[in-house]
TORMILO-996507 format. One record per residue: residue number from 1; residue in three letters; chain; x, z negated, y negated of N, C-alpha, C in turn. Coordinates in nm, 3 decimals, padded with zeros to 5 digits, m for minus. Example, Ala and Ser with C-alpha at 12.3 -4.5 7.8 and 13.67 -1.06 7.14 Angstrom:
<atoms>
ATOM     i    aa   ch       nxx       nzz       nyy      caxx      cazz      cayy       cxx       czz       cyy
ATOM     1   ALA    A    01.319   m00.780    00.569    01.230   m00.780    00.450    01.320   m00.780    00.330
ATOM     2   SER    A    01.285   m00.708    00.225    01.367   m00.714    00.106    01.290   m00.787   m00.003
</atoms>
This chain:
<atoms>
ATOM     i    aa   ch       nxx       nzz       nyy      caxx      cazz      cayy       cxx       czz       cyy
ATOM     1   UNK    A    10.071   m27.617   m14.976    09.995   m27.577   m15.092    09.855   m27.534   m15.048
ATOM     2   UNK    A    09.754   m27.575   m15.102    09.622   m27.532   m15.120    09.547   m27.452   m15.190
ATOM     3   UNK    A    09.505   m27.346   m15.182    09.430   m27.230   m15.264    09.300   m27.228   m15.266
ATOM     4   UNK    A    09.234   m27.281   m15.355    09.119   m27.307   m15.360    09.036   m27.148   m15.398
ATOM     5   UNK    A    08.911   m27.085   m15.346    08.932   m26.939   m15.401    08.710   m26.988   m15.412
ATOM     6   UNK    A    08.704   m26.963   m15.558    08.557   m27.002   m15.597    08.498   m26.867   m15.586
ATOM     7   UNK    A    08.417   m26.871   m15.481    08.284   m26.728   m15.507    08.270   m26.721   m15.645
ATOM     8   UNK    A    08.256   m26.585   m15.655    08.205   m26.518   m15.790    08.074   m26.480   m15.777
ATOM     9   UNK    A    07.980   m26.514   m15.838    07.850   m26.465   m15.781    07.843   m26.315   m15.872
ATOM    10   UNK    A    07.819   m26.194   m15.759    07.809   m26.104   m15.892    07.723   m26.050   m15.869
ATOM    11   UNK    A    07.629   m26.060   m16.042    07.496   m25.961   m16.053    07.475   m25.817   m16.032
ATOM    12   UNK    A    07.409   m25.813   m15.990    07.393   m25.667   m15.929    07.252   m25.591   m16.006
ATOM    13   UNK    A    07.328   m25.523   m16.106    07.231   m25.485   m16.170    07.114   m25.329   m16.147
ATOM    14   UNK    A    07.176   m25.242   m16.045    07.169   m25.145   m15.995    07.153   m25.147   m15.823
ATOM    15   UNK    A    07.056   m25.092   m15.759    07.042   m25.087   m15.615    06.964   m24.979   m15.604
ATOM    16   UNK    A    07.037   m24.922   m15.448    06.951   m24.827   m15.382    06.896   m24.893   m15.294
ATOM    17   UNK    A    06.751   m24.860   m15.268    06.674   m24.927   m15.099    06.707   m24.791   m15.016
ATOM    18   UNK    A    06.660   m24.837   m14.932    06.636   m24.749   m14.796    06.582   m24.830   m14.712
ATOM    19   UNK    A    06.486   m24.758   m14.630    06.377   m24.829   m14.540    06.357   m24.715   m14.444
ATOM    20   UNK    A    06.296   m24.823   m14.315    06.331   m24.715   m14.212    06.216   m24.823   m14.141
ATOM    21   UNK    A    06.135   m24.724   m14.047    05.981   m24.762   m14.007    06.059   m24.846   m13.880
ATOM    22   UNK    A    06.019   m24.966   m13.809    06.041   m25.050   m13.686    05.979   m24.928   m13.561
ATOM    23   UNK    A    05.840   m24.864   m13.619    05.845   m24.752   m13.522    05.787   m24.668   m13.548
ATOM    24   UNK    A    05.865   m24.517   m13.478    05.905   m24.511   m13.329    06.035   m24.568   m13.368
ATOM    25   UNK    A    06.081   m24.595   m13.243    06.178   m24.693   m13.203    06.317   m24.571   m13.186
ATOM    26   UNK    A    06.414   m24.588   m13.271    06.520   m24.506   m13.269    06.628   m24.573   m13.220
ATOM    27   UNK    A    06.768   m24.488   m13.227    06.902   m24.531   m13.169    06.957   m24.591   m13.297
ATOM    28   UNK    A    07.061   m24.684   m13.285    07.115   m24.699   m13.396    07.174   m24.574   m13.518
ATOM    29   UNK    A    07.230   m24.476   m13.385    07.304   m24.392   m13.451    07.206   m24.288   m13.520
ATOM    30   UNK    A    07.093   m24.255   m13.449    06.961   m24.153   m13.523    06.948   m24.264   m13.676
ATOM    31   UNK    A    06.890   m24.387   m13.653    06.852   m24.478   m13.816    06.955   m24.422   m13.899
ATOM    32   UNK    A    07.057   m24.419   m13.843    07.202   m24.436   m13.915    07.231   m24.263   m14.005
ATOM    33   UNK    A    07.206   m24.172   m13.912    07.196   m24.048   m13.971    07.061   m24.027   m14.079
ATOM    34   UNK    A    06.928   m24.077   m14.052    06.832   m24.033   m14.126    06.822   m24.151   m14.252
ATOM    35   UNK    A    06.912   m24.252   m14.244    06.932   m24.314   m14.367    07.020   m24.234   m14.475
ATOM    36   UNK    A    07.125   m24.152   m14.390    07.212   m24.114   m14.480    07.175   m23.950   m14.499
ATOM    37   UNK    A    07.051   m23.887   m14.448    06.984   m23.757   m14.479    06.929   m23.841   m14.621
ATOM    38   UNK    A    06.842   m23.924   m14.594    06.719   m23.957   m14.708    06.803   m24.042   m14.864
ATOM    39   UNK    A    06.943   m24.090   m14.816    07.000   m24.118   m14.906    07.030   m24.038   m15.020
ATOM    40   UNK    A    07.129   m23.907   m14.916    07.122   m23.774   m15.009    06.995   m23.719   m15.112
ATOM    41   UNK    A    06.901   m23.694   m15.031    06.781   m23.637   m15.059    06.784   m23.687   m15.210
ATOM    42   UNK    A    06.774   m23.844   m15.228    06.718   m23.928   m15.299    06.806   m23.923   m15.422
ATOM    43   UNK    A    06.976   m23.935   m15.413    07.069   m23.906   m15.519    07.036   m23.766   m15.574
ATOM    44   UNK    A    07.011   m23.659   m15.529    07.011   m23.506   m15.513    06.938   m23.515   m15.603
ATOM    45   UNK    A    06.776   m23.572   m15.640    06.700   m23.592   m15.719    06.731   m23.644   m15.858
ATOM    46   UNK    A    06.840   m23.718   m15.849    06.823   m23.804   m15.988    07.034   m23.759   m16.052
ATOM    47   UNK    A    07.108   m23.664   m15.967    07.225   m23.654   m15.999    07.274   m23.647   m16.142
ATOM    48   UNK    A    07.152   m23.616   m16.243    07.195   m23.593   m16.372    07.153   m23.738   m16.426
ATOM    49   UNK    A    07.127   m23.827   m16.381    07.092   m23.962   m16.422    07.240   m24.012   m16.445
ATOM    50   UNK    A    07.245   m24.097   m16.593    07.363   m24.181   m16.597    07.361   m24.284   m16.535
ATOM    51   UNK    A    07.245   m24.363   m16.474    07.248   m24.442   m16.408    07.329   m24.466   m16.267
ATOM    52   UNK    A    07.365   m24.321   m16.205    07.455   m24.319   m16.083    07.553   m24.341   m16.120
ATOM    53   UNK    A    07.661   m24.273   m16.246    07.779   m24.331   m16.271    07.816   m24.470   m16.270
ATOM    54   UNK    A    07.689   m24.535   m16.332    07.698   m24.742   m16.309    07.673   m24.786   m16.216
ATOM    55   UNK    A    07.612   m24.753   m16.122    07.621   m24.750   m15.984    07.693   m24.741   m15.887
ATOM    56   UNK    A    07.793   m24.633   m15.938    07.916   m24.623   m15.849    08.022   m24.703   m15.883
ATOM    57   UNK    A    08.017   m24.736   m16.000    08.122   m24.833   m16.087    08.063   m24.994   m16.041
ATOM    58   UNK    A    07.965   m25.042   m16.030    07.939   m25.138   m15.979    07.922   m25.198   m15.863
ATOM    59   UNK    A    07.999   m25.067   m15.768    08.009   m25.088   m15.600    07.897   m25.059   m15.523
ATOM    60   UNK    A    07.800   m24.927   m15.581    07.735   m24.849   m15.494    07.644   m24.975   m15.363
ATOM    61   UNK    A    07.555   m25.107   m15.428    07.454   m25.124   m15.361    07.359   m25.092   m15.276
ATOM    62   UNK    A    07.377   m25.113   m15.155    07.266   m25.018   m15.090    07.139   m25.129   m15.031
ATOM    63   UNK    A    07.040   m25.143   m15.031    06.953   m25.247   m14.929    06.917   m25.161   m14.848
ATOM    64   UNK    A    06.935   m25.198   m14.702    06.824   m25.138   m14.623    06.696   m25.236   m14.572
ATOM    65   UNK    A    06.620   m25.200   m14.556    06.486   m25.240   m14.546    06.417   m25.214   m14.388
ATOM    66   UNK    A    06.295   m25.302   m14.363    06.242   m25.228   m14.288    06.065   m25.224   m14.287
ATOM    67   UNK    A    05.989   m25.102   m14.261    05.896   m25.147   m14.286    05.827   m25.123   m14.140
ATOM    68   UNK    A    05.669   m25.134   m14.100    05.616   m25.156   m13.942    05.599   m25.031   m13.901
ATOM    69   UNK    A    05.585   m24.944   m13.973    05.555   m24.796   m13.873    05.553   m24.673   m13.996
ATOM    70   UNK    A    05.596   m24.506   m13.984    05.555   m24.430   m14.021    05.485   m24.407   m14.106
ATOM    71   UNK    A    05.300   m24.478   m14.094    05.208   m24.465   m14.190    05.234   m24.568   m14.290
ATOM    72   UNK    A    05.327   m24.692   m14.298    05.344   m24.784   m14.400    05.457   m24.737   m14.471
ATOM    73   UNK    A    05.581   m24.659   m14.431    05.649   m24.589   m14.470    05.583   m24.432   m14.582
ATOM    74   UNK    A    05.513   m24.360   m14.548    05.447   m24.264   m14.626    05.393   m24.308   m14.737
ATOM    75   UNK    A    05.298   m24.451   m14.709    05.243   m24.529   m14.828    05.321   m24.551   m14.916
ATOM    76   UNK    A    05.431   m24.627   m14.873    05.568   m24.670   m14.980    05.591   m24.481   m15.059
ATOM    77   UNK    A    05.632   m24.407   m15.009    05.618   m24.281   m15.013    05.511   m24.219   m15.187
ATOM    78   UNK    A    05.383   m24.225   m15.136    05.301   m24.262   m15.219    05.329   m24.320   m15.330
ATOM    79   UNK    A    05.350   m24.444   m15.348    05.335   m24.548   m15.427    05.485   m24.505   m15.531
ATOM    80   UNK    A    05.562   m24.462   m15.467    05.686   m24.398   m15.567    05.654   m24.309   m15.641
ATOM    81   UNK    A    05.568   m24.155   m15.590    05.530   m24.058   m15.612    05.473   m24.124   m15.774
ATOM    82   UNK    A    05.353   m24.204   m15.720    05.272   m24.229   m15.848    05.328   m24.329   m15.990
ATOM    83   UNK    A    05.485   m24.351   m15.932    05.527   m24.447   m16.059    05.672   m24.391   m16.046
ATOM    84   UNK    A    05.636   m24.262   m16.076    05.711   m24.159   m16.076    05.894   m24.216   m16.075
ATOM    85   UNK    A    05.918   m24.278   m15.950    06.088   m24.335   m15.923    06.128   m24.235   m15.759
ATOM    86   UNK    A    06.212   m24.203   m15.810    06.294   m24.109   m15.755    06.325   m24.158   m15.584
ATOM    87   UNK    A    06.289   m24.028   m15.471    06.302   m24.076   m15.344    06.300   m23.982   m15.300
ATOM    88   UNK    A    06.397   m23.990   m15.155    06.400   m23.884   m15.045    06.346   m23.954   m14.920
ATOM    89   UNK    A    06.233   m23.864   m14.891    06.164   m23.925   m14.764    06.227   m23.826   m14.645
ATOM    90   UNK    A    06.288   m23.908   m14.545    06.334   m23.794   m14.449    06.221   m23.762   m14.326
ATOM    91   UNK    A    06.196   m23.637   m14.344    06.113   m23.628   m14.205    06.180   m23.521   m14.088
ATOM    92   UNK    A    06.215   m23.561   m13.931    06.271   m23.557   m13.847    06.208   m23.415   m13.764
ATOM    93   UNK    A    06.299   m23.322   m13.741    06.263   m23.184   m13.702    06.214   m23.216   m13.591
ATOM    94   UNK    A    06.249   m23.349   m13.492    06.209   m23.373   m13.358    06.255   m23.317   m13.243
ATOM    95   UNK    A    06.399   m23.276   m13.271    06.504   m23.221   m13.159    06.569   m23.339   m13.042
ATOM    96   UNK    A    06.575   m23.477   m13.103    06.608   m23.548   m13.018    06.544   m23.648   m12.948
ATOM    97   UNK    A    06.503   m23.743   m13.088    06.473   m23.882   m13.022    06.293   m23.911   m13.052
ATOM    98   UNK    A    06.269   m23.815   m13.175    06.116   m23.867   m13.195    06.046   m23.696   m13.240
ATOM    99   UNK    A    05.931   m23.745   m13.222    05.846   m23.592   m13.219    05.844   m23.554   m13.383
ATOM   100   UNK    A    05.823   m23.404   m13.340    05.874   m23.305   m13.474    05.779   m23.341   m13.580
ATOM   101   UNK    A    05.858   m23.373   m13.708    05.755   m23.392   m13.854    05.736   m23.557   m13.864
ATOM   102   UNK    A    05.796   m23.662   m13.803    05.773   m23.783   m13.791    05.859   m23.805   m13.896
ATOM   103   UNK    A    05.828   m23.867   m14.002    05.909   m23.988   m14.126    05.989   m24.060   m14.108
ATOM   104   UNK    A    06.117   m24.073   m14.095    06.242   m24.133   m14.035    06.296   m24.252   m14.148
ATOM   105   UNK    A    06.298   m24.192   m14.269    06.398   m24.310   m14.340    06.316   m24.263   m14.443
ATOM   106   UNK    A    06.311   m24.331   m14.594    06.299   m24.321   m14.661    06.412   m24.403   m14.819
ATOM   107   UNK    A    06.455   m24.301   m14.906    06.571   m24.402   m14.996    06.499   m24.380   m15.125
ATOM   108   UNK    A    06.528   m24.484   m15.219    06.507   m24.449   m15.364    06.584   m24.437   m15.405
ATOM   109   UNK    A    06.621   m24.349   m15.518    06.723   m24.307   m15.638    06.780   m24.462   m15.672
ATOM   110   UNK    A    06.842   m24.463   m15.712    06.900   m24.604   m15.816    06.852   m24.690   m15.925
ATOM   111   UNK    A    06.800   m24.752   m15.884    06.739   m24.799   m15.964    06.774   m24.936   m16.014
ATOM   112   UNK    A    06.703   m24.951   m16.168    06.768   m25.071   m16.218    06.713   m25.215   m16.165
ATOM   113   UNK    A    06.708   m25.341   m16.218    06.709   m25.468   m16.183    06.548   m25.477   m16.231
ATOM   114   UNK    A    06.444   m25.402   m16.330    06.347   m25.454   m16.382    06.276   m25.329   m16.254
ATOM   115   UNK    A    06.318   m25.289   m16.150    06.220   m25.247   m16.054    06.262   m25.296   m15.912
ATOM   116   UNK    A    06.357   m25.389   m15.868    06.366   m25.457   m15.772    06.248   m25.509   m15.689
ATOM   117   UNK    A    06.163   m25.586   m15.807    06.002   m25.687   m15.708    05.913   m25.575   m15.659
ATOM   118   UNK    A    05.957   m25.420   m15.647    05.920   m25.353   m15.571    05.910   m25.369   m15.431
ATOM   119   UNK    A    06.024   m25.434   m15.396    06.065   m25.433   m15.241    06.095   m25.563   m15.189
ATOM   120   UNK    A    06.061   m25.715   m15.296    06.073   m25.811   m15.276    06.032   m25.905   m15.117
ATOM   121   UNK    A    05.895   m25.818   m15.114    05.852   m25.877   m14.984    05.906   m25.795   m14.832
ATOM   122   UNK    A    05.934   m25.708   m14.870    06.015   m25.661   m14.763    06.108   m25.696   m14.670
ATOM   123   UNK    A    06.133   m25.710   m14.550    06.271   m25.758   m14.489    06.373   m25.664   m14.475
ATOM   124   UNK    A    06.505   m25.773   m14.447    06.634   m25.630   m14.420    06.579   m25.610   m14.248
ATOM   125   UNK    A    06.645   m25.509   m14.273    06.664   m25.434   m14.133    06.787   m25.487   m14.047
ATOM   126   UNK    A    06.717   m25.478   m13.919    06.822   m25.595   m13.849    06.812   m25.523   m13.723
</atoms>
């Protein structure tokens, strides 16, 4: 017998980004913690939004991103601030791997499908 099993393509109407600067140059496991500081940060902001409940119901999307350094990271930073969408920028006390007050990750709140071409040109993080 043969089971034929057809992809479902499913729309994803809800995503969180997260972006994290190429440098300074971190461990996997530091990216890995200051994605999930700036993740918090970023839900923490918007928890009374109904939009997280559809979010979590639609399998909690995450993109990570990457952008070239610190100062292109703050910009992104910026550019949220002024189109007022919800974000936790993490900046790093500088106990381990990078000097104190350096911009580590940055996440946005949840956001819907008509603010995606925000981050279109962006690459994943690899």
């Amino acid at each position: 017998m043969i089971i034929i099993v057809k992809k479902l393509k499913m729309e994803i109407k809800y995503k969180q980004f997260v972006i994290v600067p190429k440098c300074p140059k971190m461990s996997k496991g530091k990216i890995s913690s200051q994605c999930c500081h700036a993740t918090f940060m970023a839900l923490e902001k918007q928890k009374k939004d109904k939009i997280i409940s559809k979010w979590k119901h639609l399998g909690m999307c995450v993109i990570v991103l990457s952008c070239k350094d610190t100062h292109a990271l703050t910009n992104i930073a910026t550019y949220l601030q002024e189109w007022k969408i919800p974000y936790g920028l993490c900046i790093d006390e500088g106990l381990t791997e990078v000097e104190p007050m350096t911009p580590t990750a940055l996440a946005t709140g949840v956001l819907s499908e008509d603010k995606f071409w925000i981050f279109e040109t962006m690459k994943l993080l690899k």
